[in-house]
PDB file of the backbone (N, CA, C, O) and the ligand in Angstrom, with CONECT records:
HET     ZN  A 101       1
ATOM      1  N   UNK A   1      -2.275  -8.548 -21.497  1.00  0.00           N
ATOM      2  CA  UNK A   1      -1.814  -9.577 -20.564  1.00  0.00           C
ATOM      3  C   UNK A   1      -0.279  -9.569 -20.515  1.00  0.00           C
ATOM      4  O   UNK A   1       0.330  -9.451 -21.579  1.00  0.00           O
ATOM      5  N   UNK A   2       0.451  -9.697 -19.252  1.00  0.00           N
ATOM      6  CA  UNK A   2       1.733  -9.199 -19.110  1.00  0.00           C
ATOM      7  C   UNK A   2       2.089 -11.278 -19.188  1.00  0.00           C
ATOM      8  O   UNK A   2       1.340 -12.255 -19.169  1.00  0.00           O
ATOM      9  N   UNK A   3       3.713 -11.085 -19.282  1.00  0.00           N
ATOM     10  CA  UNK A   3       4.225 -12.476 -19.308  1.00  0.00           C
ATOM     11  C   UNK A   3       4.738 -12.811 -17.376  1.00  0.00           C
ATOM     12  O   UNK A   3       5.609 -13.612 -17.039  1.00  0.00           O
ATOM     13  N   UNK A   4       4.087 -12.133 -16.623  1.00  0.00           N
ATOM     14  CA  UNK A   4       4.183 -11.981 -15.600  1.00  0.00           C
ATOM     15  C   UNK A   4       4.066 -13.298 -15.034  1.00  0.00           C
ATOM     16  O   UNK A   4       3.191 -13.837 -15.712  1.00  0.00           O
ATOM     17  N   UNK A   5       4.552 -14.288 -13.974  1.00  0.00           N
ATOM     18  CA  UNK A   5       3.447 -15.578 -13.108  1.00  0.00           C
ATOM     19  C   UNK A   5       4.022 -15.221 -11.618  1.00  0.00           C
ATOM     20  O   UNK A   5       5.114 -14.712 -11.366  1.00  0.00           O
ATOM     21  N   UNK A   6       3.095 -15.582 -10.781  1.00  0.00           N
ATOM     22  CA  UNK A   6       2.759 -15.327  -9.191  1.00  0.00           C
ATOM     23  C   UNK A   6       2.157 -16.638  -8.796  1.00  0.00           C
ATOM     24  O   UNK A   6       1.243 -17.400  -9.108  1.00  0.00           O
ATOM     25  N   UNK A   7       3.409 -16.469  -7.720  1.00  0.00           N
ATOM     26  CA  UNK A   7       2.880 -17.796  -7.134  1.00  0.00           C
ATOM     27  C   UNK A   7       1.686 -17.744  -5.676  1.00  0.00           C
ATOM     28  O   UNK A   7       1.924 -17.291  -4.557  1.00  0.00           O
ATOM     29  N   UNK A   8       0.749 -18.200  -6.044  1.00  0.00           N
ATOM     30  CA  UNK A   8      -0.483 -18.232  -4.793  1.00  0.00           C
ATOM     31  C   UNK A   8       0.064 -19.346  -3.903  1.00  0.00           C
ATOM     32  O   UNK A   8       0.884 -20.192  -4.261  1.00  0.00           O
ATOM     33  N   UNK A   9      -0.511 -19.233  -2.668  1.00  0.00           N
ATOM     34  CA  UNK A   9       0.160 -20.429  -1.703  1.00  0.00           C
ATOM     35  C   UNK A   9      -1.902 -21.235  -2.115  1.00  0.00           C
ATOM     36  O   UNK A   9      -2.957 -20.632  -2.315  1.00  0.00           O
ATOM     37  N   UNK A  10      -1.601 -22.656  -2.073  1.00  0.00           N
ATOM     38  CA  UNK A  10      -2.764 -23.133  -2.466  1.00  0.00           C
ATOM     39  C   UNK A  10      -3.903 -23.634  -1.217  1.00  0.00           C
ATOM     40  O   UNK A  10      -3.566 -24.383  -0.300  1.00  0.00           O
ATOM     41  N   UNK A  11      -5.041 -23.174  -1.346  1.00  0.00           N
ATOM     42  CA  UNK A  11      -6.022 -23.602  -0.455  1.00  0.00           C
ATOM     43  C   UNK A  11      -6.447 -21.984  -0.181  1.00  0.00           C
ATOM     44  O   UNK A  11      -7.497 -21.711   0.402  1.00  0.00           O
ATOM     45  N   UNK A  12      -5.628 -21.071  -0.609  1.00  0.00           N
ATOM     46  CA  UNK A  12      -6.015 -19.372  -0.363  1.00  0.00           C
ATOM     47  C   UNK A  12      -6.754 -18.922  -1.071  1.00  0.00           C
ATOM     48  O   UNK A  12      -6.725 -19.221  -2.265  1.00  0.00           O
ATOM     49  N   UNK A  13      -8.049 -17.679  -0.341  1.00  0.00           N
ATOM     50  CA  UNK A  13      -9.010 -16.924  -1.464  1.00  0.00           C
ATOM     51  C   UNK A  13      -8.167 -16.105  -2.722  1.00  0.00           C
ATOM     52  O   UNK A  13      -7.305 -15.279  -2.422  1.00  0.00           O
ATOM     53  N   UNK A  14      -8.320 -16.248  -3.393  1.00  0.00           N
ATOM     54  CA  UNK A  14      -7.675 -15.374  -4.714  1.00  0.00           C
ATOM     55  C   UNK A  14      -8.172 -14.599  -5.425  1.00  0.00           C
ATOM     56  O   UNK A  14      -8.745 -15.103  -6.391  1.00  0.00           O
ATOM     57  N   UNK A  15      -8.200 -13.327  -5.336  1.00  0.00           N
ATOM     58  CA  UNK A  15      -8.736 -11.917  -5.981  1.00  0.00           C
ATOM     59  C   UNK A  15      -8.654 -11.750  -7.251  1.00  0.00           C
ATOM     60  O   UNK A  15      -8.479 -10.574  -7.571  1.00  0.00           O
ATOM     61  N   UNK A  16      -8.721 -12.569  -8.185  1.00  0.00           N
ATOM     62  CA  UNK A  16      -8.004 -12.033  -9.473  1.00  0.00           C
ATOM     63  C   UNK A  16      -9.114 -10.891 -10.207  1.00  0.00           C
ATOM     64  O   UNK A  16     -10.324 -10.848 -10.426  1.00  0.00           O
ATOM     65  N   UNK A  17      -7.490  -9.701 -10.514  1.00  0.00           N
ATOM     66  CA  UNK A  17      -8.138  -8.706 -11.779  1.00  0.00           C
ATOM     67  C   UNK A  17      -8.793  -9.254 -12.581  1.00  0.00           C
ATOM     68  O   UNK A  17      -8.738 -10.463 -12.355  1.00  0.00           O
ATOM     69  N   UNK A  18      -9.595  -8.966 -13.683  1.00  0.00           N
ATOM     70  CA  UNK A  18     -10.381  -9.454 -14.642  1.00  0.00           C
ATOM     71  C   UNK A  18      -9.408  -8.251 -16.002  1.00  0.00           C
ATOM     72  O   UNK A  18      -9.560  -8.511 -17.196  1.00  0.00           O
ATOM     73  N   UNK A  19      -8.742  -7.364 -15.686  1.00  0.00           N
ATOM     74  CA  UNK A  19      -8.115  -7.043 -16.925  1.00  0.00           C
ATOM     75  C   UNK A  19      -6.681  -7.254 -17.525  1.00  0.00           C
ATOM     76  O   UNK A  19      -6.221  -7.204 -18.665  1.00  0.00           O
ATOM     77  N   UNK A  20      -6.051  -7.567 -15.997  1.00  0.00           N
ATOM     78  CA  UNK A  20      -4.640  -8.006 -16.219  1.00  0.00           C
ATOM     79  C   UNK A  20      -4.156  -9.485 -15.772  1.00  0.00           C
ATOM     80  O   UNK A  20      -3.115 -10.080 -16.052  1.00  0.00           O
ATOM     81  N   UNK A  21      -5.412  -9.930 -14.877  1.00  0.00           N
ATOM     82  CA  UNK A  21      -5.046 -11.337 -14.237  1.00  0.00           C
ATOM     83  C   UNK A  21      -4.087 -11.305 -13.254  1.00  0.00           C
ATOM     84  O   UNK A  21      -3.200 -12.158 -13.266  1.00  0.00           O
ATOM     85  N   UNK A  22      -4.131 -10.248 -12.194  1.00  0.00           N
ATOM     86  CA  UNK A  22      -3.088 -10.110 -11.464  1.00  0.00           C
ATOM     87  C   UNK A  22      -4.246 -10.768  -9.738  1.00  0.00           C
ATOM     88  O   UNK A  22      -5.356 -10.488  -9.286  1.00  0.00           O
ATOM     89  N   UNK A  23      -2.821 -11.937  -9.248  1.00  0.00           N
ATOM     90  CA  UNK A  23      -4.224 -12.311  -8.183  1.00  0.00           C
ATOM     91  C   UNK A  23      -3.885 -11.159  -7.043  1.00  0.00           C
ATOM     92  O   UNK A  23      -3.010 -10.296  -7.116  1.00  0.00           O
ATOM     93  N   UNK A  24      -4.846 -11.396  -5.947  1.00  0.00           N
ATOM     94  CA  UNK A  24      -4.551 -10.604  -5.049  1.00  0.00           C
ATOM     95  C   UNK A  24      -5.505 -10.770  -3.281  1.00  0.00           C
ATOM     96  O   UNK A  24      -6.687 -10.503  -3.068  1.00  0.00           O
ATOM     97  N   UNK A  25      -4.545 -11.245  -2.370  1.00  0.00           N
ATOM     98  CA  UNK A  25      -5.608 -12.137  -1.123  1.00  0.00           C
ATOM     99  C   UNK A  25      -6.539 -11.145  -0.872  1.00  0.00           C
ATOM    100  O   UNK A  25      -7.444 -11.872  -0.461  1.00  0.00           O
ATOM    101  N   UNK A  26      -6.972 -10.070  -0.816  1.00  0.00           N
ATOM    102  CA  UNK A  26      -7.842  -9.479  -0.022  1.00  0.00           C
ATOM    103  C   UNK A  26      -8.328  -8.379  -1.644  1.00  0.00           C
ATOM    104  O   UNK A  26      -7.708  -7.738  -2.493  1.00  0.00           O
ATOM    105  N   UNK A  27      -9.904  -8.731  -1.308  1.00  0.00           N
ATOM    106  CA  UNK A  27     -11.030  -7.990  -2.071  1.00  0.00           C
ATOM    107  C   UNK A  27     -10.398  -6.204  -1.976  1.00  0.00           C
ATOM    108  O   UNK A  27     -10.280  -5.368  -2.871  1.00  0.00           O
ATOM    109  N   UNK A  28     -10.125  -6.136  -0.654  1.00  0.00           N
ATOM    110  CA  UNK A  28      -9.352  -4.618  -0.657  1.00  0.00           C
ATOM    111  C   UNK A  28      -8.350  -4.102  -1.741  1.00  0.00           C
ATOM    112  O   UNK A  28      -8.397  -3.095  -2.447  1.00  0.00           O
ATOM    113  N   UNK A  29      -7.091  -5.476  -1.620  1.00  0.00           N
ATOM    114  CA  UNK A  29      -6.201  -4.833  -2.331  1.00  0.00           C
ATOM    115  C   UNK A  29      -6.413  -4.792  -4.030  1.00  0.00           C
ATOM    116  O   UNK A  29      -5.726  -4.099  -4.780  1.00  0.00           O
ATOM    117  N   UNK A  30      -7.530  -5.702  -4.462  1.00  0.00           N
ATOM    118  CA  UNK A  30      -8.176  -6.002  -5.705  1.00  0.00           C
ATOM    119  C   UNK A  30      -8.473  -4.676  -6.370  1.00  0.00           C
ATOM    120  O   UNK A  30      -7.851  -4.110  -7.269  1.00  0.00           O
ATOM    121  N   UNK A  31      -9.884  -4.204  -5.534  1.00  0.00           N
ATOM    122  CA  UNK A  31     -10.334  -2.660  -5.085  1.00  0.00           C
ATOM    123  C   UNK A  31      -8.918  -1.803  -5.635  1.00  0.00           C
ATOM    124  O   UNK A  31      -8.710  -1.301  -6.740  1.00  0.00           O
ATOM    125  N   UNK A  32      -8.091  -1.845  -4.474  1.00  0.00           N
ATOM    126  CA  UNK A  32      -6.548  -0.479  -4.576  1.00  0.00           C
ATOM    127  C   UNK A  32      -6.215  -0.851  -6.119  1.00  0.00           C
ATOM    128  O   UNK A  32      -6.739  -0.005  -6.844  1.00  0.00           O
ATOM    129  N   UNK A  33      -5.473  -1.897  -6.907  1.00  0.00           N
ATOM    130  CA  UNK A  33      -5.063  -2.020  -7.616  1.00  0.00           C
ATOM    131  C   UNK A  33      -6.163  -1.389  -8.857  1.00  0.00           C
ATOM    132  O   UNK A  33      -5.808  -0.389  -9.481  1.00  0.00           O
ATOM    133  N   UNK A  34      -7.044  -1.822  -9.053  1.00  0.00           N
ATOM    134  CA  UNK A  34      -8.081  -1.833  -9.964  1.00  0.00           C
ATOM    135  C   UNK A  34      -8.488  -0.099 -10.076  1.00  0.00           C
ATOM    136  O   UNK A  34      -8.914   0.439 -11.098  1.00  0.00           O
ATOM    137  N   UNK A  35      -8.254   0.540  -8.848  1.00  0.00           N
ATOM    138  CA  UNK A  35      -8.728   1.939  -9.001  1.00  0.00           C
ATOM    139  C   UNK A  35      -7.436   3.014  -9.698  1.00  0.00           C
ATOM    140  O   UNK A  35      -7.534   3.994 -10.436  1.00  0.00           O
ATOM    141  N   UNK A  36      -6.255   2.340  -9.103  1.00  0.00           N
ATOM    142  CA  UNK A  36      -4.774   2.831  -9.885  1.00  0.00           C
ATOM    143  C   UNK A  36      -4.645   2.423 -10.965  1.00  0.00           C
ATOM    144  O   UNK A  36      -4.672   3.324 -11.804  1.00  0.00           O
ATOM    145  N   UNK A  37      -4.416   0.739 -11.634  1.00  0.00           N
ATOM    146  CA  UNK A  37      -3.980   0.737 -12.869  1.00  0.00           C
ATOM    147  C   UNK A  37      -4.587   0.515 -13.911  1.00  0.00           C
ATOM    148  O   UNK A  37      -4.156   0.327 -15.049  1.00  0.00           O
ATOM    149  N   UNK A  38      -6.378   0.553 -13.216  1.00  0.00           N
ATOM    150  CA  UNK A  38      -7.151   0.396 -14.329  1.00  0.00           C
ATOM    151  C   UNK A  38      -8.342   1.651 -14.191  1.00  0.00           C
ATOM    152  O   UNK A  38      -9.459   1.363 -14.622  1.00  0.00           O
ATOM    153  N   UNK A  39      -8.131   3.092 -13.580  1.00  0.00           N
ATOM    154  CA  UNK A  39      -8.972   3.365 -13.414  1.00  0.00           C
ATOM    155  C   UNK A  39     -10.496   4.168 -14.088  1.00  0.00           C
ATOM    156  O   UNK A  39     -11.499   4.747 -13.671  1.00  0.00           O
ATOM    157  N   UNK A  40      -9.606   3.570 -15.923  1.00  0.00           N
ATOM    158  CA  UNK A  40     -11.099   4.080 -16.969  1.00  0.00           C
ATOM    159  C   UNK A  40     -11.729   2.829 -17.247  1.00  0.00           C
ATOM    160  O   UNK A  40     -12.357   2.696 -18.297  1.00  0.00           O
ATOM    161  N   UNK A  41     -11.598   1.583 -16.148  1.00  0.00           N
ATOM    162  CA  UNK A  41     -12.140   0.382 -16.660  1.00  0.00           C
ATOM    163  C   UNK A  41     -13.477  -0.126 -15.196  1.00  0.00           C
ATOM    164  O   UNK A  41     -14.122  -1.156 -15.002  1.00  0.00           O
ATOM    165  N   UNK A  42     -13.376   1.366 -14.361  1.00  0.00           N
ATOM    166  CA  UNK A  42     -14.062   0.762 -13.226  1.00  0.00           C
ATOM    167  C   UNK A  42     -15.680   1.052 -13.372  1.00  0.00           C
ATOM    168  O   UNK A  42     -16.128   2.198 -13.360  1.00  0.00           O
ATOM    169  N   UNK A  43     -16.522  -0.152 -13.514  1.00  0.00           N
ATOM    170  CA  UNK A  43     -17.997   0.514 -12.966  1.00  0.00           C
ATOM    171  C   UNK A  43     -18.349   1.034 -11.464  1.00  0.00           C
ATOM    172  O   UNK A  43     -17.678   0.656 -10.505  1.00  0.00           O
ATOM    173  N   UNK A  44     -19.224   1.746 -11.354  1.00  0.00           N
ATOM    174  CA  UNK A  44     -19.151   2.274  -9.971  1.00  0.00           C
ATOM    175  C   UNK A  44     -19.761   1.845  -9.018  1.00  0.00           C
ATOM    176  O   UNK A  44     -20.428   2.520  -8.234  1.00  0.00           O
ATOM    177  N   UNK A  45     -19.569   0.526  -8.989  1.00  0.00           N
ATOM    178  CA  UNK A  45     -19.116  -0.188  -7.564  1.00  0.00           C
ATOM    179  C   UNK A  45     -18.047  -0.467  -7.105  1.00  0.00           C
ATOM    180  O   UNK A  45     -17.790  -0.729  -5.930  1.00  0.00           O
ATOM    181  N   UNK A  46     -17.092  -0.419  -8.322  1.00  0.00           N
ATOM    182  CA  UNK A  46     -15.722  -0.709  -8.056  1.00  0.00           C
ATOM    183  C   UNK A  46     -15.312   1.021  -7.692  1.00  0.00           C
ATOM    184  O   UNK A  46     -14.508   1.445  -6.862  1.00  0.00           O
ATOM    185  N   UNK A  47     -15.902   1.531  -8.333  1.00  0.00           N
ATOM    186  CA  UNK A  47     -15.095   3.184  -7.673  1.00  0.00           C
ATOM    187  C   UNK A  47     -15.196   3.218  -6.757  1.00  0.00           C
ATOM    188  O   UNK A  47     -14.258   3.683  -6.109  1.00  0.00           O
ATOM    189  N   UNK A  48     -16.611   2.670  -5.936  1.00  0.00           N
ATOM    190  CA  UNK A  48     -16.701   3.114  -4.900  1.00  0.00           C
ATOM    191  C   UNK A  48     -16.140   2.614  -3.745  1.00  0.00           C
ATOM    192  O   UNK A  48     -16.099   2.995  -2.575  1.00  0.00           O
ATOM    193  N   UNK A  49     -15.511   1.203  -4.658  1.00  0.00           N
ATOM    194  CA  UNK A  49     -14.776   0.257  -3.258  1.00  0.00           C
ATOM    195  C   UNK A  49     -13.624   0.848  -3.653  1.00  0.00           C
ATOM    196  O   UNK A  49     -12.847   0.676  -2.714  1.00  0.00           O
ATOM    197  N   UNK A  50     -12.986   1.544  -4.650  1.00  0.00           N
ATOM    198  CA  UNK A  50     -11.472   1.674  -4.486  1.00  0.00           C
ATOM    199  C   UNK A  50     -11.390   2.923  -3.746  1.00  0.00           C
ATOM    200  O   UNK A  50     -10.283   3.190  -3.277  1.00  0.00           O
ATOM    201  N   UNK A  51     -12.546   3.917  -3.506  1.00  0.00           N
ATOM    202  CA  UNK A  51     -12.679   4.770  -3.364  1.00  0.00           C
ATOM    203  C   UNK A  51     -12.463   4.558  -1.453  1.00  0.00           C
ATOM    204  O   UNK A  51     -11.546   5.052  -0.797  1.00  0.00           O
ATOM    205  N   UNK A  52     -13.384   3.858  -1.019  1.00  0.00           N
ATOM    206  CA  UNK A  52     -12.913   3.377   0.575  1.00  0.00           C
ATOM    207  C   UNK A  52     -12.030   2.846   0.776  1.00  0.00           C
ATOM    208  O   UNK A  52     -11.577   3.039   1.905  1.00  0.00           O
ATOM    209  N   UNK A  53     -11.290   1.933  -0.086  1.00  0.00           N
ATOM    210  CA  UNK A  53     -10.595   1.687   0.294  1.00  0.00           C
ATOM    211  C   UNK A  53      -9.136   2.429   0.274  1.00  0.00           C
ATOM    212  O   UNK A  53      -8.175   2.193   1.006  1.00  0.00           O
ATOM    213  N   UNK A  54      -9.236   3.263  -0.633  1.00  0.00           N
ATOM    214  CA  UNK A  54      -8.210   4.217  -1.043  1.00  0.00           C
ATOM    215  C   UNK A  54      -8.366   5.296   0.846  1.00  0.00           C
ATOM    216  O   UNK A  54      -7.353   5.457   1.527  1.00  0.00           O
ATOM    217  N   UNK A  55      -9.583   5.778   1.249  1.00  0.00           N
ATOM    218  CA  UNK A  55      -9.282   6.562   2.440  1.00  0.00           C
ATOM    219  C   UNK A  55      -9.383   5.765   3.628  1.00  0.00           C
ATOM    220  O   UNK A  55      -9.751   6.268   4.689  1.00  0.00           O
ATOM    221  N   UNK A  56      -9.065   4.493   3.511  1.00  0.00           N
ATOM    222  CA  UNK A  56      -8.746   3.820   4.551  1.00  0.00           C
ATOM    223  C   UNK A  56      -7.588   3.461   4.792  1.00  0.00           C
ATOM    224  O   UNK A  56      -7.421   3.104   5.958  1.00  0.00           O
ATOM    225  N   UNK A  57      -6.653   3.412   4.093  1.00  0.00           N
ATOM    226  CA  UNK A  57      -5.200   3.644   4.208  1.00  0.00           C
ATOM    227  C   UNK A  57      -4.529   5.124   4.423  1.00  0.00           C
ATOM    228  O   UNK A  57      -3.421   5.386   4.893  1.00  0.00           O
ATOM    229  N   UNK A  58      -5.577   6.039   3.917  1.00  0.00           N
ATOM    230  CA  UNK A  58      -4.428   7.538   4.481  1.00  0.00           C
ATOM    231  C   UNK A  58      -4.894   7.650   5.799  1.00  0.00           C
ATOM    232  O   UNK A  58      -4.673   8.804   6.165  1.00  0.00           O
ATOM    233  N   UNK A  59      -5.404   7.035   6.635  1.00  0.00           N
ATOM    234  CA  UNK A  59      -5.383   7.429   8.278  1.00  0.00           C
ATOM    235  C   UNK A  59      -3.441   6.907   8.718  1.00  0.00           C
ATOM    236  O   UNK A  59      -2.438   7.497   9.118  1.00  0.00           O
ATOM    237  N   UNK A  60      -3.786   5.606   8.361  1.00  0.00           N
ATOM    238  CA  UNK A  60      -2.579   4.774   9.187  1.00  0.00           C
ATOM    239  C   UNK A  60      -1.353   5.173   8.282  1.00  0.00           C
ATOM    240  O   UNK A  60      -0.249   5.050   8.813  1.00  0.00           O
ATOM    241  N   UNK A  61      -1.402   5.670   6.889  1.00  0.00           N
ATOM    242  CA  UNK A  61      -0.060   6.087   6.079  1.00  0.00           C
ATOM    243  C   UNK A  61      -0.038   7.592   6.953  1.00  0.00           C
ATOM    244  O   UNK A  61       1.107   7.922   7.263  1.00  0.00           O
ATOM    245  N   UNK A  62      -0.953   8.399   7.326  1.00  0.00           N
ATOM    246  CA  UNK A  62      -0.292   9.857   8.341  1.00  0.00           C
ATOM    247  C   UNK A  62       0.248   9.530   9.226  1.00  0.00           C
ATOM    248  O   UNK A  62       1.340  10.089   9.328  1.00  0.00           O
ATOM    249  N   UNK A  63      -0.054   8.607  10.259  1.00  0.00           N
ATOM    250  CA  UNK A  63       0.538   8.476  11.374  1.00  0.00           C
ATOM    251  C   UNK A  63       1.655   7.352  10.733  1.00  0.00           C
ATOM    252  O   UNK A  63       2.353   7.224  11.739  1.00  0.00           O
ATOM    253  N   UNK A  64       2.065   6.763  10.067  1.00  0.00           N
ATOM    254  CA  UNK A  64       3.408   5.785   9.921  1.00  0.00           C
ATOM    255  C   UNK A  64       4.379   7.274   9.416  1.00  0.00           C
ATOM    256  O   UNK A  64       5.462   7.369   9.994  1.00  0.00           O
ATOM    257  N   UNK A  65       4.040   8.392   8.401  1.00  0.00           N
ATOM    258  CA  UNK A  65       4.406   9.695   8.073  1.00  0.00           C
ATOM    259  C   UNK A  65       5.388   9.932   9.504  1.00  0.00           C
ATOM    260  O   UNK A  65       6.601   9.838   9.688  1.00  0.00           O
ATOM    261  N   UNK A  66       4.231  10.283  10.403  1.00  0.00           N
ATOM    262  CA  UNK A  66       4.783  11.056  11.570  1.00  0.00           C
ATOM    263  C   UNK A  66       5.434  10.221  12.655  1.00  0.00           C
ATOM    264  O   UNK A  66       6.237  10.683  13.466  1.00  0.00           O
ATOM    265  N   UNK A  67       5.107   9.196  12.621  1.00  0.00           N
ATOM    266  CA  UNK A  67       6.109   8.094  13.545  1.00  0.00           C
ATOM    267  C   UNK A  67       7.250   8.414  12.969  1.00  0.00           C
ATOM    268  O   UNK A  67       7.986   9.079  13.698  1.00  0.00           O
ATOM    269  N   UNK A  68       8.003   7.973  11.025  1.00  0.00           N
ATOM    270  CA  UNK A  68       9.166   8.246  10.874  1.00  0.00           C
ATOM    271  C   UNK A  68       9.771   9.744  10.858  1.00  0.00           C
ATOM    272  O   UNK A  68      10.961   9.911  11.127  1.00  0.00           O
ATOM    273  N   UNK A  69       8.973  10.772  10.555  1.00  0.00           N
ATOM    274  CA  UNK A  69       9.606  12.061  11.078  1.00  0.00           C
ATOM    275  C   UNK A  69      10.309  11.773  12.014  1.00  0.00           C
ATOM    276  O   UNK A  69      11.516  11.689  11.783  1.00  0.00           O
ATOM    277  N   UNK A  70       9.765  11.492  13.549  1.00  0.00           N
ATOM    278  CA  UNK A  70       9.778  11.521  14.426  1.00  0.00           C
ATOM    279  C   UNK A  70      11.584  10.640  15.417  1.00  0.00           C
ATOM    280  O   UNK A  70      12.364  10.907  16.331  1.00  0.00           O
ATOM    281  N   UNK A  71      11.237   9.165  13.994  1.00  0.00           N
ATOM    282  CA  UNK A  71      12.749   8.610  14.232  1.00  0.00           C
ATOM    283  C   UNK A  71      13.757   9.359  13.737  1.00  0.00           C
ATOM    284  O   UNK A  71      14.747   9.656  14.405  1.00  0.00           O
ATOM    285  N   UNK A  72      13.577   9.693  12.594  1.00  0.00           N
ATOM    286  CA  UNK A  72      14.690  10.336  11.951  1.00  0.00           C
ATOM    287  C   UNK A  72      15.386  11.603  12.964  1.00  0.00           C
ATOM    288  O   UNK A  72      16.600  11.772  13.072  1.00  0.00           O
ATOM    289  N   UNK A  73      14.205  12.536  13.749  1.00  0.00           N
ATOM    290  CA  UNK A  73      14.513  13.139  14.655  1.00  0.00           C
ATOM    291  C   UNK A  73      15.341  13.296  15.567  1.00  0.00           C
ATOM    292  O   UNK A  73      16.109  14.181  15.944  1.00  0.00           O
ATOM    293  N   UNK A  74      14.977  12.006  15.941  1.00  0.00           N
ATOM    294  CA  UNK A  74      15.629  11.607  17.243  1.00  0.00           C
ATOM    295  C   UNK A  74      17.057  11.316  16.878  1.00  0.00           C
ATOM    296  O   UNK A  74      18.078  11.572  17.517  1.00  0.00           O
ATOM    297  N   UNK A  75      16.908  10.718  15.698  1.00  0.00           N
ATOM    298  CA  UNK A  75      18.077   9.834  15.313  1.00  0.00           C
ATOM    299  C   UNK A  75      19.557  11.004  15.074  1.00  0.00           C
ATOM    300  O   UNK A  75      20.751  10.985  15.372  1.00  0.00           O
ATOM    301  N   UNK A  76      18.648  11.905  14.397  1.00  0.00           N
ATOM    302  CA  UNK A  76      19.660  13.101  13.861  1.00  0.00           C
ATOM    303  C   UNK A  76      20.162  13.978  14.904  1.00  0.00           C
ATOM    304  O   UNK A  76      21.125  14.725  14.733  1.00  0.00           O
ATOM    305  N   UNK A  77      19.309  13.855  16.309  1.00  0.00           N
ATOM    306  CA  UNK A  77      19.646  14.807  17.299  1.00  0.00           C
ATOM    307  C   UNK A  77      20.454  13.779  18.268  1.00  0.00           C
ATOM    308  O   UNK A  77      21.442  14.196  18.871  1.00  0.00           O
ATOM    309  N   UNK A  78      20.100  12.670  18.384  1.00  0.00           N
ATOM    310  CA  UNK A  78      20.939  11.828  18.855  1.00  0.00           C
ATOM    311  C   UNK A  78      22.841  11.601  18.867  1.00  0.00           C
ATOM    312  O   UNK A  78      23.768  11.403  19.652  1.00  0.00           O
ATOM    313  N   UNK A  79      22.534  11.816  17.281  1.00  0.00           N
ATOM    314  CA  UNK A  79      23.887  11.739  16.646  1.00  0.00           C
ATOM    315  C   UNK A  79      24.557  12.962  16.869  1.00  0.00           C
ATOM    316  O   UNK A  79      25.769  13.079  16.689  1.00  0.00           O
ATOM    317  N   UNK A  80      23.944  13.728  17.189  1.00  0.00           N
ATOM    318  CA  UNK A  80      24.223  15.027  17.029  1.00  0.00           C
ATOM    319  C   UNK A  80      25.192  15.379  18.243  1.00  0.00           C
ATOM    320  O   UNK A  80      26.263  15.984  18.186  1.00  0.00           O
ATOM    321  N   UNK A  81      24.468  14.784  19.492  1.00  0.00           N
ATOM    322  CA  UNK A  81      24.721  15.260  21.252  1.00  0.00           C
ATOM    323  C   UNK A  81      25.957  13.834  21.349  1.00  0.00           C
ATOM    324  O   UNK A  81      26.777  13.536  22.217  1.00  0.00           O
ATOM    325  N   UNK A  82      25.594  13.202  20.018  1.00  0.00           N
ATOM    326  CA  UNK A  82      26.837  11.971  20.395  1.00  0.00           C
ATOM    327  C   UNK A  82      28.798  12.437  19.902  1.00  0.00           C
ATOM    328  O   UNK A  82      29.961  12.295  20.282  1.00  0.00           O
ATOM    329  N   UNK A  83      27.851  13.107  18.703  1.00  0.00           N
ATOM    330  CA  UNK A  83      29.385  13.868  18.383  1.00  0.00           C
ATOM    331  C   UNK A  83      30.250  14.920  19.044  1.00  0.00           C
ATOM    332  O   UNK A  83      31.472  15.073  19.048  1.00  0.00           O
ATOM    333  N   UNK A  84      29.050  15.745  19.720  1.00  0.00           N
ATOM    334  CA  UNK A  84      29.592  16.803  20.615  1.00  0.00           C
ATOM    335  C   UNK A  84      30.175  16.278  21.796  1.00  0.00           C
ATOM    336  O   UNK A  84      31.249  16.586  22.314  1.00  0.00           O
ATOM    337  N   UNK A  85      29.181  15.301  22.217  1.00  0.00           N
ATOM    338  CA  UNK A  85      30.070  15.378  23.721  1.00  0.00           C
ATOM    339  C   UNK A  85      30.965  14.134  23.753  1.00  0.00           C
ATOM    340  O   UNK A  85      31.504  13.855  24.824  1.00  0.00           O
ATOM    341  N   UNK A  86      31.178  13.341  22.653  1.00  0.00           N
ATOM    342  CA  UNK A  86      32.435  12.329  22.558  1.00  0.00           C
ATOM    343  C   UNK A  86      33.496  12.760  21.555  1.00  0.00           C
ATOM    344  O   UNK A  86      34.710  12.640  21.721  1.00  0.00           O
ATOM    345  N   UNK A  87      32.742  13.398  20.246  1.00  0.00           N
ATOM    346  CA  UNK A  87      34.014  13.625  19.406  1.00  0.00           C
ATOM    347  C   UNK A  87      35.321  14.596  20.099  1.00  0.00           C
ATOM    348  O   UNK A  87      36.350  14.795  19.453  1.00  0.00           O
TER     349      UNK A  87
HETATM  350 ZN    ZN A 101      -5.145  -5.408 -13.186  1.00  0.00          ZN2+
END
C-alpha cells in the first residue's frame, strides 16, 4: 500500500484496485491498470478484460501517431518555405 491519497469527486462510480487501492472512474481503466502493474495478480477474467481493453486503445493511439506525424510535418515544412521566402 503506497502513502498515496486521490481525491474522488463524490456521488461518482469508483473502480478501486483490490491490490494497491488505487480508485479509478471507468471498469476499463481498472482493467488497463490491473493488467500493467499487477499483471501476475490477474485471474482470467481480468486478463481478458485488460486484454480488450488493452486493443481497444491501439486503434485510436495509431491514428493520434499519424495525426501528429502529420503536424509536425507540416509544421517543419511550413517553417521551412517561411524562412526561405522571408529570411
Ligand atoms: Zn493497483
Amino acid at each position: 500500500m503506497t502513502s498515496e491519497t486521490y481525491d474522488v469527486p463524490p456521488g461518482e462510480p469508483v473502480y478501486e484496485c483490490p491490490d494497491c487501492g488505487r480508485p479509478f472512474p471507468e471498469r476499463r481503466l481498472l482493467a488497463l491498470h490491473r493488467g500493467l502493474d499487477h499483471p501476475d495478480r490477474l485471474d482470467e477474467a481480468e486478463r481478458d478484460a485488460f486484454e480488450s481493453a488493452y486493443e481497444a486503445e491501439a486503434e485510436p493511439l495509431r491514428r493520434y501517431r499519424i495525426a501528429a506525424v502529420g503536424v509536425l510535418v507540416v509544421l517543419y515544412f511550413g517553417l521551412l518555405m517561411a524562412f526561405a521566402l522571408l529570411g
